[in-house]
C-alpha positions as CSV (number, residue, x, y, z in Angstrom):
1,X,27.5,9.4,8.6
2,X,25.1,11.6,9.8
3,X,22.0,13.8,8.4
4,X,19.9,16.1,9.3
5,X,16.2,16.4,8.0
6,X,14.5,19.9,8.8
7,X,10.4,19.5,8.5
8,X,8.8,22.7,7.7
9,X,4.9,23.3,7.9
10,X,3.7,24.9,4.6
11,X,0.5,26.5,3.6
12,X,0.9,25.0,-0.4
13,X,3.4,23.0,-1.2
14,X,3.7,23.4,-4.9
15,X,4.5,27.5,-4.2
16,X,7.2,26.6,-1.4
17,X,8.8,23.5,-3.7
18,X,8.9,26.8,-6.3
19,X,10.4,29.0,-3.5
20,X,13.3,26.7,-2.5
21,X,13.8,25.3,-6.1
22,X,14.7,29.2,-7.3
23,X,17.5,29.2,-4.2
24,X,19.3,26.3,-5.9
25,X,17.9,23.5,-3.7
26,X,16.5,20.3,-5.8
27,X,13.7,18.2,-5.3
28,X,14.4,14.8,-4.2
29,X,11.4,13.1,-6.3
30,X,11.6,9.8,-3.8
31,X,11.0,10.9,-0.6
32,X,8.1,13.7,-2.2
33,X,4.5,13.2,-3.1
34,X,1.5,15.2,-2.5
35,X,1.7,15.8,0.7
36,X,5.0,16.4,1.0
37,X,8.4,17.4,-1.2
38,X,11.8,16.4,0.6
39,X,14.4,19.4,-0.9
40,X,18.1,18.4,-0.8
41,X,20.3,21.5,0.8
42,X,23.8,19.3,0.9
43,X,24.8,15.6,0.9
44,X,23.2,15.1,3.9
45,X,21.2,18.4,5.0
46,X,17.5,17.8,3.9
47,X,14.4,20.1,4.1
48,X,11.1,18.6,4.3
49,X,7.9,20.9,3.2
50,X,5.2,18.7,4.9
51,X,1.6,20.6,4.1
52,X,0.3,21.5,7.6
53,X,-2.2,18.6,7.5
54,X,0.7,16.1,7.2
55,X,2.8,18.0,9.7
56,X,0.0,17.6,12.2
57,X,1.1,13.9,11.9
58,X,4.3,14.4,13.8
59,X,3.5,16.8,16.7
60,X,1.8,17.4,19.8
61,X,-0.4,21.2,19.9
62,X,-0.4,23.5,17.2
63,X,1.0,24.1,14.1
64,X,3.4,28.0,14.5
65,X,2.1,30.5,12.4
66,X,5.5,31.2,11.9
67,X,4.5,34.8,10.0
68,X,3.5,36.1,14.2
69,X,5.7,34.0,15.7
70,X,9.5,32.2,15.4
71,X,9.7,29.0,16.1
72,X,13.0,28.3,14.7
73,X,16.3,29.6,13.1
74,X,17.8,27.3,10.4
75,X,21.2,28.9,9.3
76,X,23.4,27.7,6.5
77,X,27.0,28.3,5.8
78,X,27.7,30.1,3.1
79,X,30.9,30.5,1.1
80,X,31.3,33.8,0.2
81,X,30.1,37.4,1.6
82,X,28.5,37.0,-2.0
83,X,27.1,33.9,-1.3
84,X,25.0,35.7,1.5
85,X,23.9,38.6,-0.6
86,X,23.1,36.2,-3.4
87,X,21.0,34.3,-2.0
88,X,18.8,36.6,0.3
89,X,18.2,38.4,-2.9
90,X,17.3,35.3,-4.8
91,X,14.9,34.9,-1.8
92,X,13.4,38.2,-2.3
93,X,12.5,37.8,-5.6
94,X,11.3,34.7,-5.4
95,X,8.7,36.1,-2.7
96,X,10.5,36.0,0.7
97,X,10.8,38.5,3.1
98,X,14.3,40.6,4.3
99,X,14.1,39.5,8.6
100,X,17.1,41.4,10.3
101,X,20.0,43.3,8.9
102,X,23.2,42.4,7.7
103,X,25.4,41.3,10.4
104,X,29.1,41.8,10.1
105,X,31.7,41.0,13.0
106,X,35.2,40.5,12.4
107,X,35.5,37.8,10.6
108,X,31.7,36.8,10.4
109,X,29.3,37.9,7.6
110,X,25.5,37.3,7.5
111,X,22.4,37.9,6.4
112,X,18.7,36.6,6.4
113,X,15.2,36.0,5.4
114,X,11.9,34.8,6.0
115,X,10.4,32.3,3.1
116,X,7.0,32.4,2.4
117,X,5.6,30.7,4.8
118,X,7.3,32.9,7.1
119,X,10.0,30.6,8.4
120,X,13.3,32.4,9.1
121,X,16.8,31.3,7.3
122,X,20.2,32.4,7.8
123,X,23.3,32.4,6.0
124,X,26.1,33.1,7.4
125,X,30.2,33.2,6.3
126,X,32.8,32.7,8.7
127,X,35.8,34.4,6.7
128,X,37.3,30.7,6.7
């Protein structure tokens, strides 16, 4: 079986841990310390907050100020048109930012948002 582990640079950990835990995501207390909290998304989709002084640890250059810049786009399925719409506002209010519009093609339905440290995430339903 096999997982995936996304490592996100954060500016304090405890305030992104809070971010993640309002969207429904728990903390994994093993794989978490200090430095780092490992939040479980799905049974095998993982998010690691790594503050940007442990990131450093695993790359080459610099660290993304990912508020100027996107360095990546981590979508999730979602299972419900309400799902999306959920969620992005649960992001909101827990102190995220809306990124681009609604998108809805045929079938498809999504949505997104920037979490605090300015990483982007999308949800997206497929109709199926």
């Amino acid at each position: 079986m096999r997982m995936i582990f996304v490592n996100l640079p954060v500016k304090d950990l405890k305030a992104s841990t809070a971010f993640f835990t309002e969207l429904g995501f728990q903390v994994n207390p093993q794989f978490s310390d200090d430095d780092a909290a490992c939040l479980v998304v799905d049974q095998n989709v993982f998010v690691m907050l790594l503050v940007e002084e442990r990131f450093r640890d695993f790359i080459n250059g610099d660290v993304c100020d990912a508020t100027t810049a996107t360095e990546v786009l981590t979508c999730l399925s979602a299972d419900s048109k309400q799902h999306v719409d959920d969620t992005i506002a649960k992001a909101i209010a827990a102190g995220g930012k809306p990124w681009k519009p609604t998108l809805e093609q045929g079938p498809t339905y999504g949505g997104s948002f920037q979490d605090i440290d300015g990483h982007v995430w999308e949800l997206m339903y497929t109709g199926q």
